[in-house]
SETORGU-183987 format. One line per field, with one value per residue (C-alpha): residue number from 1; residue in one letter; x, y, z. Coordinates in Angstrom, 2 decimals. Example, Ala and Ser with C-alpha at 12.3 -4.5 7.8 and 13.67 -1.06 7.14 Angstrom:
residues 2
dolum c(1,2)
vexvex c(A,S)
c1 c(12.30,13.67)
c2 c(-4.50,-1.06)
c3 c(7.80,7.14)
end
This chain:
residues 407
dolum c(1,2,3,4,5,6,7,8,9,10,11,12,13,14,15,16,17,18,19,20,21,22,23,24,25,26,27,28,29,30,31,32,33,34,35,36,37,38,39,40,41,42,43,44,45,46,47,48,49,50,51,52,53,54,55,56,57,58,59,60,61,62,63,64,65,66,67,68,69,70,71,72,73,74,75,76,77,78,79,80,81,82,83,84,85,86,87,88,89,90,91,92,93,94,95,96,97,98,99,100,101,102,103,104,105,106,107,108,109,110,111,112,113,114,115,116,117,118,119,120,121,122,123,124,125,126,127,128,129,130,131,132,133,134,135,136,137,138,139,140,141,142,143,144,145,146,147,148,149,150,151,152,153,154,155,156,157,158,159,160,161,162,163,164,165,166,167,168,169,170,171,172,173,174,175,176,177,178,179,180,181,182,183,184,185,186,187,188,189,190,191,192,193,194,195,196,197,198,199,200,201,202,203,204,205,206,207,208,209,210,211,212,213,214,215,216,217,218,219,220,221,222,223,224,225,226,227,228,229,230,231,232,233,234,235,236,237,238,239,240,241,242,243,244,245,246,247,248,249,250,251,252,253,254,255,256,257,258,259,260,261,262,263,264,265,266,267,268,269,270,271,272,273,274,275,276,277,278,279,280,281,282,283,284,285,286,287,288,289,290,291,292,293,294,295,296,297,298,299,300,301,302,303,304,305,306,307,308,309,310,311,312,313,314,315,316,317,318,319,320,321,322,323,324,325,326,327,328,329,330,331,332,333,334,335,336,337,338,339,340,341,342,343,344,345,346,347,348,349,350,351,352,353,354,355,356,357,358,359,360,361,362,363,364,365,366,367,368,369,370,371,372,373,374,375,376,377,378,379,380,381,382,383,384,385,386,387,388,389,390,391,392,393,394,395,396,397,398,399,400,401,402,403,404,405,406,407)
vexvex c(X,X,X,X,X,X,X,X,X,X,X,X,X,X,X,X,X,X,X,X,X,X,X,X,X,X,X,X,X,X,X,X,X,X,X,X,X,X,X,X,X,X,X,X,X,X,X,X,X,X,X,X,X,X,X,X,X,X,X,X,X,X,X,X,X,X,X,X,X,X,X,X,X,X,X,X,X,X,X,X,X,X,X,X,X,X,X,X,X,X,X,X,X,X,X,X,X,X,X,X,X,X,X,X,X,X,X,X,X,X,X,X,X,X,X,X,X,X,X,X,X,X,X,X,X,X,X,X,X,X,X,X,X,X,X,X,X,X,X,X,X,X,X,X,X,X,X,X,X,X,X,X,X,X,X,X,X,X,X,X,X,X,X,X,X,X,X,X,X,X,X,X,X,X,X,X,X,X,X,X,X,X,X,X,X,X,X,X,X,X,X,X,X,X,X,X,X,X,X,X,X,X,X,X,X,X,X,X,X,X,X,X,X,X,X,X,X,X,X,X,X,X,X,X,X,X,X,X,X,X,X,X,X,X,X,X,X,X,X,X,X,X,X,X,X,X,X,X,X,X,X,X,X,X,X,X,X,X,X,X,X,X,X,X,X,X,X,X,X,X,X,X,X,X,X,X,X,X,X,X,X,X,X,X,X,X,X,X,X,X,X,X,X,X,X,X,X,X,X,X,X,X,X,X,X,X,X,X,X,X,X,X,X,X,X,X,X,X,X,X,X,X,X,X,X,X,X,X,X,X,X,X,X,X,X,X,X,X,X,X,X,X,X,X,X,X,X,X,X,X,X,X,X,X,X,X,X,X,X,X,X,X,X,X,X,X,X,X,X,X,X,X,X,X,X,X,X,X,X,X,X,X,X,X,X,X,X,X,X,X,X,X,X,X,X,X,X,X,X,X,X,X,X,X,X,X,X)
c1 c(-6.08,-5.44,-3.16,-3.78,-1.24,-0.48,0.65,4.44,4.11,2.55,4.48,7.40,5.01,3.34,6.43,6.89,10.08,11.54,13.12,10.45,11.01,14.41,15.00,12.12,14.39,17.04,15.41,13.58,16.14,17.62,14.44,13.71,17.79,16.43,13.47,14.44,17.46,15.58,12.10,9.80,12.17,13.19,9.48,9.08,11.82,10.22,6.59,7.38,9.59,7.70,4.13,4.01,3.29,2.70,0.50,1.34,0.77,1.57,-2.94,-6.23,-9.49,-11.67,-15.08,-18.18,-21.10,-21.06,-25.12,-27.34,-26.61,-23.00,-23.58,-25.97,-23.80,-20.63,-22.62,-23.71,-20.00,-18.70,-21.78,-20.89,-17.07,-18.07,-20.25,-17.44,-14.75,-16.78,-17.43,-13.89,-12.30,-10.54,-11.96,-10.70,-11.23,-10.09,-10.80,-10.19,-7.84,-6.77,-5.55,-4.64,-6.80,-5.30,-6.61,-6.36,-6.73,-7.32,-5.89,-5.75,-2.76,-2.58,-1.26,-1.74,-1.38,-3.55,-1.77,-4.42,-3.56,-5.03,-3.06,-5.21,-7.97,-9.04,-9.84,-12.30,-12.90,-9.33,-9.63,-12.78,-11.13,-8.15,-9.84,-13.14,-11.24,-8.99,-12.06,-13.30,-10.19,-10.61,-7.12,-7.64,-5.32,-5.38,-3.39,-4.52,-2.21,-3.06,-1.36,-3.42,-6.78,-10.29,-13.38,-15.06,-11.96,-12.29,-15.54,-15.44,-12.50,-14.96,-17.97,-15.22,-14.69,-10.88,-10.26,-7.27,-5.46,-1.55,-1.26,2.08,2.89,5.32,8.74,8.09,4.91,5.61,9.17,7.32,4.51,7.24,9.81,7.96,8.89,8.39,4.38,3.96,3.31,5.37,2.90,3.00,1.84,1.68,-1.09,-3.07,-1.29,0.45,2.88,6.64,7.87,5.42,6.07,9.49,9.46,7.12,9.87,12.65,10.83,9.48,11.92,11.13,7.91,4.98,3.52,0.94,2.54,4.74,1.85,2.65,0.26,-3.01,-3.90,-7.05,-6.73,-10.55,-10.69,-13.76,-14.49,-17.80,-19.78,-20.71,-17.39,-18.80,-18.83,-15.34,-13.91,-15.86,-13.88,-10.96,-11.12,-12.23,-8.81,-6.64,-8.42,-6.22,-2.72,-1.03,1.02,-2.43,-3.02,-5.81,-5.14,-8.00,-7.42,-9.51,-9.78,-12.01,-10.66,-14.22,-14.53,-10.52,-11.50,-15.17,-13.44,-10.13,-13.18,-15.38,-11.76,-11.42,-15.00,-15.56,-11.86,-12.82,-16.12,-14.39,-11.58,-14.26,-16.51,-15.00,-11.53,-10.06,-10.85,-7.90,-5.25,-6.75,-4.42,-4.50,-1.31,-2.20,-3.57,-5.97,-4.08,-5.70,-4.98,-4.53,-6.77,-8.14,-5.75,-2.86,-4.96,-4.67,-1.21,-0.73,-3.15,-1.02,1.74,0.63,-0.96,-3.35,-4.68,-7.91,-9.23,-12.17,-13.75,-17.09,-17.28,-17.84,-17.13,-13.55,-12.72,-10.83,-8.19,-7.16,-4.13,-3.12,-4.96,-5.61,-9.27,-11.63,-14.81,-17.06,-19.57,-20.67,-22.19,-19.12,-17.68,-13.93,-15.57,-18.29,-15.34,-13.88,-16.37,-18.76,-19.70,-17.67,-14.43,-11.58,-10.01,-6.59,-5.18,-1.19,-0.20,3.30,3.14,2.41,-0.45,1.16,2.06,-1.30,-4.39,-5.60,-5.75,-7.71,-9.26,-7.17,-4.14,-4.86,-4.51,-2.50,-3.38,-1.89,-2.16,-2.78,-1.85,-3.04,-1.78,-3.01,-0.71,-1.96,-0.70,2.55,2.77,1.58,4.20,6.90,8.97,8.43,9.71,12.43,13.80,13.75,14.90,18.30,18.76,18.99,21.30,18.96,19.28,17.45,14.94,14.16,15.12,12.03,9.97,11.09,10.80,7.20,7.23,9.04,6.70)
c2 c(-15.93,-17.80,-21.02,-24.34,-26.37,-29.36,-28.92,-29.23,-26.42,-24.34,-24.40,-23.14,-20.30,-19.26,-18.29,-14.90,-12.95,-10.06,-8.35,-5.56,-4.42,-4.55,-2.03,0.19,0.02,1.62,4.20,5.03,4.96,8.26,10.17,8.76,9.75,13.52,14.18,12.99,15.54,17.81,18.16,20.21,21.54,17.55,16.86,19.70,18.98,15.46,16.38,18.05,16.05,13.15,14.13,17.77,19.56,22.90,24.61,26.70,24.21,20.30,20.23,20.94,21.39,18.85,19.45,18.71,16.85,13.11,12.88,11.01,7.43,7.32,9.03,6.67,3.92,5.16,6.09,1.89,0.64,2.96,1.91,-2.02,-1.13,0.45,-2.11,-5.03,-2.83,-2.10,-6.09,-6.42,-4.26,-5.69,-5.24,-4.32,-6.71,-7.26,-10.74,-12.02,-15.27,-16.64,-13.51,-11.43,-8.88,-8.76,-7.44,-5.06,-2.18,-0.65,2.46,4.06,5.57,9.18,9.64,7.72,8.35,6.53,6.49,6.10,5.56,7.52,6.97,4.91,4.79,6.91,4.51,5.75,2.48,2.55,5.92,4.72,1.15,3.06,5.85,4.03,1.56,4.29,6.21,3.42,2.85,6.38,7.76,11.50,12.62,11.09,12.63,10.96,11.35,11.05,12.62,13.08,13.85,14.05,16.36,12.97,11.65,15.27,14.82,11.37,12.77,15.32,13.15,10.85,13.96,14.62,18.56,18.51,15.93,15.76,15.96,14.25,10.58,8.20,7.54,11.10,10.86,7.94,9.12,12.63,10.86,8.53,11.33,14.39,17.90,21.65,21.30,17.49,15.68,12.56,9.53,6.31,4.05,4.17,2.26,1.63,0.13,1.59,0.89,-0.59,2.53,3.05,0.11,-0.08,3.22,1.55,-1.34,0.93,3.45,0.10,0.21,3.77,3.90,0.65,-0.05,-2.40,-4.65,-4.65,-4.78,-6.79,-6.54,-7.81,-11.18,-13.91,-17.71,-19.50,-22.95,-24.27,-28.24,-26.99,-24.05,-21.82,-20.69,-17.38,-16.07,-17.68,-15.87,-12.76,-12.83,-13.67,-10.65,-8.17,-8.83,-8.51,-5.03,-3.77,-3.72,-5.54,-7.64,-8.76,-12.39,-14.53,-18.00,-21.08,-24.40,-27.48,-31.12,-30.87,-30.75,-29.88,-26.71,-25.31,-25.69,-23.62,-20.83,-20.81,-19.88,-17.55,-15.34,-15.18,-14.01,-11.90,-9.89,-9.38,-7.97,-5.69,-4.67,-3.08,-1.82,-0.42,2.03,0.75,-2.81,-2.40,-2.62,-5.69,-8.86,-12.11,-12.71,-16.08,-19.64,-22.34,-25.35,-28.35,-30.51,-34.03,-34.10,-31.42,-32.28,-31.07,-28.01,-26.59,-27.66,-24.78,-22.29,-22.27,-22.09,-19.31,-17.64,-15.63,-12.16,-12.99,-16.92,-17.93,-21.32,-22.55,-25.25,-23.87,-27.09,-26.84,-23.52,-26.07,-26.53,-22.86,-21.84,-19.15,-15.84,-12.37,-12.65,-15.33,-15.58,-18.32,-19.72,-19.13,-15.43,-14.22,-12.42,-10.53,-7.36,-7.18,-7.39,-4.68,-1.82,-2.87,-6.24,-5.06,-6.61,-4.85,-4.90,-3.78,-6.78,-8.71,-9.74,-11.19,-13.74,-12.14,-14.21,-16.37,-14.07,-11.91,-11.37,-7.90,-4.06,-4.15,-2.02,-3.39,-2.16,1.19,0.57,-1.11,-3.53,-2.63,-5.38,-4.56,-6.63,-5.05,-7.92,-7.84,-9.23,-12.46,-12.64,-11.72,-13.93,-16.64,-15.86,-14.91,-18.03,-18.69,-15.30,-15.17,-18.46,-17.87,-13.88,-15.84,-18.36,-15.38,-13.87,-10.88,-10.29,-6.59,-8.62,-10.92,-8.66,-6.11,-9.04,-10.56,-6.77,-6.84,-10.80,-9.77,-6.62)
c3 c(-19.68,-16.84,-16.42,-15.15,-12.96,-11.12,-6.87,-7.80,-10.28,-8.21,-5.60,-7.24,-8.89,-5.14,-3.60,-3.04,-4.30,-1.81,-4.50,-4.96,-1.14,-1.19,-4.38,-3.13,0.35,-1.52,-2.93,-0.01,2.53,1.98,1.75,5.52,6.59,4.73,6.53,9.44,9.22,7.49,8.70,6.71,4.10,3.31,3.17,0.90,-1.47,-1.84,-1.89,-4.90,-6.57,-6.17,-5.81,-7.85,-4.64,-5.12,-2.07,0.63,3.39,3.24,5.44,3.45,5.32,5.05,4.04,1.16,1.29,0.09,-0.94,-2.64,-2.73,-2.27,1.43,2.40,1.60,3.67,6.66,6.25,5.83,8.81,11.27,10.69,10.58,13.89,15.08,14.51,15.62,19.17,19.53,18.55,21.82,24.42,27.90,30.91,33.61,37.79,38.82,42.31,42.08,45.06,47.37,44.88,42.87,39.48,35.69,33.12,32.17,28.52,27.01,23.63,22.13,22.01,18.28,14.90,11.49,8.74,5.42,2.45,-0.77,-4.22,-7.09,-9.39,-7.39,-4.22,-1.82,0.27,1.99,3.04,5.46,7.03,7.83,9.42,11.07,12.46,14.34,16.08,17.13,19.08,20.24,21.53,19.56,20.43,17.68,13.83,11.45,7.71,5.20,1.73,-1.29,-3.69,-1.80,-3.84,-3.28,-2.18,0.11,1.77,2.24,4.03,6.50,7.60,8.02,9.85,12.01,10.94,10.35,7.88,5.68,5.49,1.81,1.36,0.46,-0.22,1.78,2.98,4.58,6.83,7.76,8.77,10.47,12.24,13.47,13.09,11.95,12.58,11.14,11.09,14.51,15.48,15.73,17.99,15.00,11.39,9.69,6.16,3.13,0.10,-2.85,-2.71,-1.68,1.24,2.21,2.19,4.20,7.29,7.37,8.11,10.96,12.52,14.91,16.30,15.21,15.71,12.48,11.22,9.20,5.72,2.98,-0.36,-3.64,-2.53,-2.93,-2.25,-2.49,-3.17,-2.32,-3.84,-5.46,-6.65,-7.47,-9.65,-12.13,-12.83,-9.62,-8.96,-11.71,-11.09,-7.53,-9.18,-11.23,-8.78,-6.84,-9.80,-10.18,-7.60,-9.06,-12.39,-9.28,-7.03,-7.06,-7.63,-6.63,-7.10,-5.31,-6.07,-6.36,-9.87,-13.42,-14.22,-12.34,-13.32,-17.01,-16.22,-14.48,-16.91,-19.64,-17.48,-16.73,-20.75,-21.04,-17.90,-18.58,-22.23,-21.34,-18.87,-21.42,-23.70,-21.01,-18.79,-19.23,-15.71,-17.19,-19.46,-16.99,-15.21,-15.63,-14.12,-12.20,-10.37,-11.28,-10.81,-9.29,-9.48,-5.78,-5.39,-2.49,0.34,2.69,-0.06,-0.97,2.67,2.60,0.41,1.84,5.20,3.06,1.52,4.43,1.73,2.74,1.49,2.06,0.20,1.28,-0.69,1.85,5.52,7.11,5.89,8.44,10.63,8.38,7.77,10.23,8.36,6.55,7.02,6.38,5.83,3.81,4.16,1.84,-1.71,-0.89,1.00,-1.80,-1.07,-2.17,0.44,3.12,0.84,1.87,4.28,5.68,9.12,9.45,8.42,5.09,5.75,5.71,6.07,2.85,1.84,4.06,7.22,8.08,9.48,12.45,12.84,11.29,9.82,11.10,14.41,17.06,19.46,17.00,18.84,22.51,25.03,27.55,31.12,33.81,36.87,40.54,44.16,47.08,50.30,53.61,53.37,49.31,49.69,52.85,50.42,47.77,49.70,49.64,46.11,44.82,47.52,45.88,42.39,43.17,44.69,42.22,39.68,41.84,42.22,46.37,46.76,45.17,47.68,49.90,49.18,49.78,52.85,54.57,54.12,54.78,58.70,58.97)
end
C-alpha cells in the first residue's frame, strides 16, 4: 500500500515536479486575457462552459440554519479561529527612542476575495479560515467566491455575516475578483486554495493583484521514532483523503515502526474502501523513509518545507526551519488543525514554506510606520542625512534638511 525507502531514494521521489502548474498556466491564461477584456460576458461564457452555470445572476443570498450538532460545532471552530486570529494581530505601537517619536500604525485592507473550493467536497472549514481572519482584520468588504455553493456552505456565509456568494470558479473567478467587471468588484488580495487551474490563475494576477501564495496538492510529513502505528497511519490517510496527488510522508530512524505503519495503511485503507464511498478514491501517494539518523531526517524536512509537520517528539521543534504548520506531540493530529484547534489551515504547499508560513490575520492589513521629529531630532540627524543625501548625489535632499537645520 505504501512503500518503504532508504534517504537516497527518497530524495529523488520528494522532489516536486512543476509540470502540473505550468500546463494548467496554459490553459488558464487566456481565460484571464478574456475576462479581463471581457468582463461579465467573458465570465459568463466561462461560468458556463466550465462550471454549467445557468442562473440569472453570477450572487446567491446567503441564508439557512446550520442546527443541531453541526452548528454547535462551527460556532466552536470560528470562536478559536477567532480567538488565535485576535492573538495573532499586529499592534500598533509609538515608542519614544532617543528624540524621535516613531511607530506604527495598523490598517486593514478595504477589499478581499476568499476563493473556497467544492468540487468533491464542500469545504466548509475553508470559508471560515478565510473569512474569520479578515473580519478581525476589520476587511469591510469580502466577496467569497465559490462555484458550486451548498445549502450548508450558504448557511455558514450567513452565520459568517457575508450577504451573497460569487458563484463562479476556476481561472474565471480569480481573474474577475483580480480586475473586476461590470457586477464583480476588483479586490486588493485573493486568498484560499483551489485546483491546478486556480492556482495557476492566482500566479498570473499576482502581479496586479496580492495573493496568498501558489497552493500545490496538500501534503504532511510525520517525523516520529516511536509511537503508536495506527494513529500514524490513520494521519497518513486522512491527508491522502484530500486529492489522488496529496502526500503523506513518514520519517524515522526505526525499521520497527516503518514495517507497523506500512501494515496499519493496508488495513486502515481497506477498511475505508468498503466503508465508506469517498474511501474509494483514497490512495497513498507518499512513503515511509527510513533515516540514518535525526539529524538526516530534518535534513529532509527543511528540504521539503512540508505544509503540514508532524513531530511525536516535542523536544525536536528546534530543528524545523521550514513548514507551513506544525503539530506537536502524539495528540496533535493534522485534522484537528483542519477545523478547529485555532490556527489556520490554509496553508503554503509546494515548497513555499520556506518563504512564509500559512494564511494569517495579518495577511489582511498593512503596517504603516510612523516618525514625528522635534528641533532637537533633526538637529541631531542633520549631518548624518546631509552626508549620505550627497554621496548619492541627491542635493534637494540635503538641502530640505539643512533649511530646517539653519532655521
Amino acid at each position: 500500500m505504501i512503500r518503504i525507502l532508504d534517504e537516497e531514494q527518497a530524495s529523488r521521489l520528494l522532489l516536486r515536479s512543476a509540470d502540473r502548474i505550468r500546463s494548467a498556466i496554459s490553459v488558464v491564461a487566456p481565460i484571464i486575457a478574456d475576462v479581463r477584456a471581457g468582463g461579465d460576458a467573458a465570465v459568463l461564457k466561462y461560468a458556463k462552459k466550465l462550471d454549467g452555470f445557468t442562473a440569472d445572476s453570477f450572487y446567491v443570498a446567503t441564508g439557512g440554519e446550520l442546527g443541531g450538532e453541526l452548528g454547535e460545532a462551527v460556532d466552536t471552530a470560528i470562536a478559536n479561529v477567532r480567538l488565535f486570529a485576535e492573538q495573532q494581530l499586529v499592534k500598533s505601537w509609538t515608542k519614544t527612542i532617543g528624540d524621535r517619536e516613531l511607530g506604527q500604525i495598523i490598517r486593514p485592507l478595504d477589499r478581499v476575495g476568499a476563493y473556497v473550493p467544492s468540487g468533491r467536497y464542500p469545504l466548509l472549514s475553508t470559508m471560515l479560515m478565510a473569512v474569520v481572519p479578515a473580519q478581525v482584520a476589520g476587511v469591510a468588504d469580502i466577496t467569497v467566491a465559490c462555484p458550486r455553493p451548498t445549502a450548508q456552505m450558504l448557511a455558514l456565509a450567513s452565520r459568517l455575516g457575508i450577504e451573497r456568494v460569487l458563484c463562479v470558479g476556476g481561472g474565471q473567478a480569480i481573474a474577475a475578483m483580480a480586475y473586476g467587471t461590470e457586477s464583480i468588484g476588483a479586490v486588493q488580495r485573493i486568498v484560499g486554495p483551489g485546483n491546478a487551474y486556480v492556482a495557476a490563475a492566482k500566479k498570473l494576477v499576482s502581479a496586479d493583484v496580492a495573493i496568498d501564495f501558489v497552493a500545490g496538492p496538500s501534503e504532511i510529513v510525520i517525523v516520529a521514532n516511536d509511537g503508536n502505528p495506527q494513529w500514524i497511519a490513520a494521519d497518513m490517510l486522512a491527508q491522502s483523503e484530500h486529492d489522488v496527488d496529496a502526500r503523506a510522508v513518514l520519517l524515522t530512524t526505526s525499521t520497527k515502526l516503518a514495517n507497523a505503519v506500512q501494515h496499519e495503511v493496508g488495513v486502515q485503507l481497506a477498511g475505508l474502501s468498503t466503508a465508506d464511498v469517498a474511501g474509494e478514491s483514497i490512495r497513498i501517494n507518499g512513503a515511509i523513509v527510513i533515516c540514518e539518523s535525526e539529524e538526516s531526517a530534518f535534513r529532509l524536512v527543511n528540504l521539503i518545507a512540508p505544509e503540514h509537520l508532524s513531530l511525536y517528539d516535542p523536544s525536536q521543534l528546534d530543528r524545523v526551519r521550514n513548514a507551513g504548520s506544525v503539530f506537536i506531540g502524539q495528540y496533535s493530529t493534522e485534522a484537528a488543525g483542519d477545523y478547529a484547534s485555532g490556527p489556520n489551515h490554509i496553508l503554503p504547499t509546494a515548497g513555499y514554506a520556506t518563504i512564509r508560513g500559512g494564511l494569517s490575520v495579518n495577511d489582511f492589513v498593512k503596517v504603516i510606520t510612523t516618525q514625528q521629529l522635534s528641533k532637537k531630532a533633526i538637529d541631531s540627524l542633520g549631518a548624518t542625512v546631509t552626508t549620505l543625501a550627497r554621496a548619492e548625489g541627491l542635493e534637494a535632499h540635503a538641502r530640505s534638511v539643512e533649511m530646517r537645520l539653519n532655521g
